[in-house]
N, C-alpha and C positions, 0 to 999 in steps of 0.2 A: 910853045905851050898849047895841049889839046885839050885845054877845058871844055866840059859840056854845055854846049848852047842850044838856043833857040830864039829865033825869033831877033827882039832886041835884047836880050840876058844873057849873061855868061855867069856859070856859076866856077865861082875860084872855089878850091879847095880849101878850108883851111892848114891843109899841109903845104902849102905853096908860099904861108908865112902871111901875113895881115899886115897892110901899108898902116900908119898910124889913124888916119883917116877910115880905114875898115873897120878898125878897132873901136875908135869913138862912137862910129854907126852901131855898129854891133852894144855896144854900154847902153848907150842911149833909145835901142831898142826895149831890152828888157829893164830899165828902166821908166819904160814910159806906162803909165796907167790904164790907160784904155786902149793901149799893146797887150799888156799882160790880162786886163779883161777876156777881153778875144783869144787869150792862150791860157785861161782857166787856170792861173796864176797870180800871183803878188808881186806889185815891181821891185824888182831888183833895189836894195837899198847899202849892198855891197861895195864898200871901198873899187874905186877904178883897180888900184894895183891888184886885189885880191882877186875882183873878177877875171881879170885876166890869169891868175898863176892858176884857177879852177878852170879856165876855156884849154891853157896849154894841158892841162893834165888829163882832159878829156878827150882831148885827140891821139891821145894814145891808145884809147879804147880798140880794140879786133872790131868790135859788134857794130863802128856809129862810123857812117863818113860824112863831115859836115864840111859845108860851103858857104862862103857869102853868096849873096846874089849882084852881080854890075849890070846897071844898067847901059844902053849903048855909046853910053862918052864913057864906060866902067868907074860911074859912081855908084857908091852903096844904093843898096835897096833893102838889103833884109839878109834871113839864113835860112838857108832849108835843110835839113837831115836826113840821110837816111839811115833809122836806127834799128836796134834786134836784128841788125845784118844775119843771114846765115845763107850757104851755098844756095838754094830756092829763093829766099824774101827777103825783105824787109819793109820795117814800117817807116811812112814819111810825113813828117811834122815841117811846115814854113812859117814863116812871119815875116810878111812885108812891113819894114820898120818904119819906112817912107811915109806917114799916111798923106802926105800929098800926091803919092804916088798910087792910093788906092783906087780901084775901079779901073783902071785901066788898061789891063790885061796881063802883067806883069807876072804877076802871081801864076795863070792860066803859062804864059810861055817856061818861068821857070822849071813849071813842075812836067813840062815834056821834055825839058831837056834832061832833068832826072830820070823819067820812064827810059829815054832815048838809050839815057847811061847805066842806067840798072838793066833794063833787059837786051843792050847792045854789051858793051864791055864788060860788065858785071855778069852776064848769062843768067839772072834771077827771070824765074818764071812768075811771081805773083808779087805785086808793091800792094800797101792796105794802108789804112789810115782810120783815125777819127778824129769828127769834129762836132762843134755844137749844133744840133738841129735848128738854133736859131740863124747859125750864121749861113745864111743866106747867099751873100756874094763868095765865101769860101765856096762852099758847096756847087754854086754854078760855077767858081774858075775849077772843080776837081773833075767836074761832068765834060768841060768842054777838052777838058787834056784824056777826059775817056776814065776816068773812076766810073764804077755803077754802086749805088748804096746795096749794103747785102744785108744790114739791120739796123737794129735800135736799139738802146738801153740806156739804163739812167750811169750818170757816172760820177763823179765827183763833185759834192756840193748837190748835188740831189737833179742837175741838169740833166736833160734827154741828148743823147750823144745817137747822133748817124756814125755808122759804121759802112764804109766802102774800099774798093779794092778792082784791083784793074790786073789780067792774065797778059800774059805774053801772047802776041795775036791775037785777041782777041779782037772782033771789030767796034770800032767807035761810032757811036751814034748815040 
């Protein structure tokens, strides 16, 4: 198995199949409230089975390849996305589900091993993203994996949305 790493994180595909345990993380993420805060969303209030027969049907999408995130004993931590796939980009969305596990850099390693994998294996020249100007510790784990903010604008529910993106080669700092 060459899943994309870094750091202490491996991020599994979800085409590699969800241990039950994944699963439940995964439920129990977007069902949580001030998960879905932070992802400018409503918690999940969807039956277990339903959720799941919508997560398989989603991975069949061309445009999104989603992963869980393991931490280094490969316990759950969260998902991250990379979606609007096309030969050039795509955009990427995470949610550490963990919050015991927030602040502490987790977030910051996954999201290089995605860069690692979108601009190594994938051959994409530009990943992008947006998040809320208020979130703070998102926005320092996207700086420290090398996002640079390139705007602003208001976005849904009337919030200020940072808008950033990081090129292939380009240098971090």
């Amino acid at each position: 198995m060459d899943w994309p790493r870094y750091g202490r994180v491996t991020l599994k595909p979800f085409g590699a199949g969800l241990s039950e345990e994944e699963w439940k993380g995964l439920y129990e993420t977007f069902r949580d409230p001030e998960v879905a805060e932070w992802n400018g969303s409503s918690p999940l209030r969807t039956p277990f089975w339903l959720f799941k027969r919508f997560v398989l049907a989603e991975m069949r999408r061309k445009d999104r390849l989603a992963f869980v995130i393991l931490d280094e004993r490969g316990e759950y931590l969260g998902t991250l996305e990379l979606y609007d796939l096309t030969p050039e980009e795509a955009t990427l969305g995470i949610l550490i589900g963990r919050k015991d596990r927030w602040g502490q850099g987790y977030g910051t390693e996954a999201v290089r091993a995605a860069l690692s994998y979108a601009f190594g294996p994938l051959g994409l020249t530009r990943v992008k993203l947006r998040t809320f100007a208020h979130n703070l510790r998102a926005r320092r784990a996207f700086e420290k994996a090398g996002f640079r903010q390139v705007g602003l604008g208001l976005g849904p529910k009337g919030r200020e949305d940072v808008y950033m993106e990081v090129i292939r080669g380009q240098p971090e700092g």
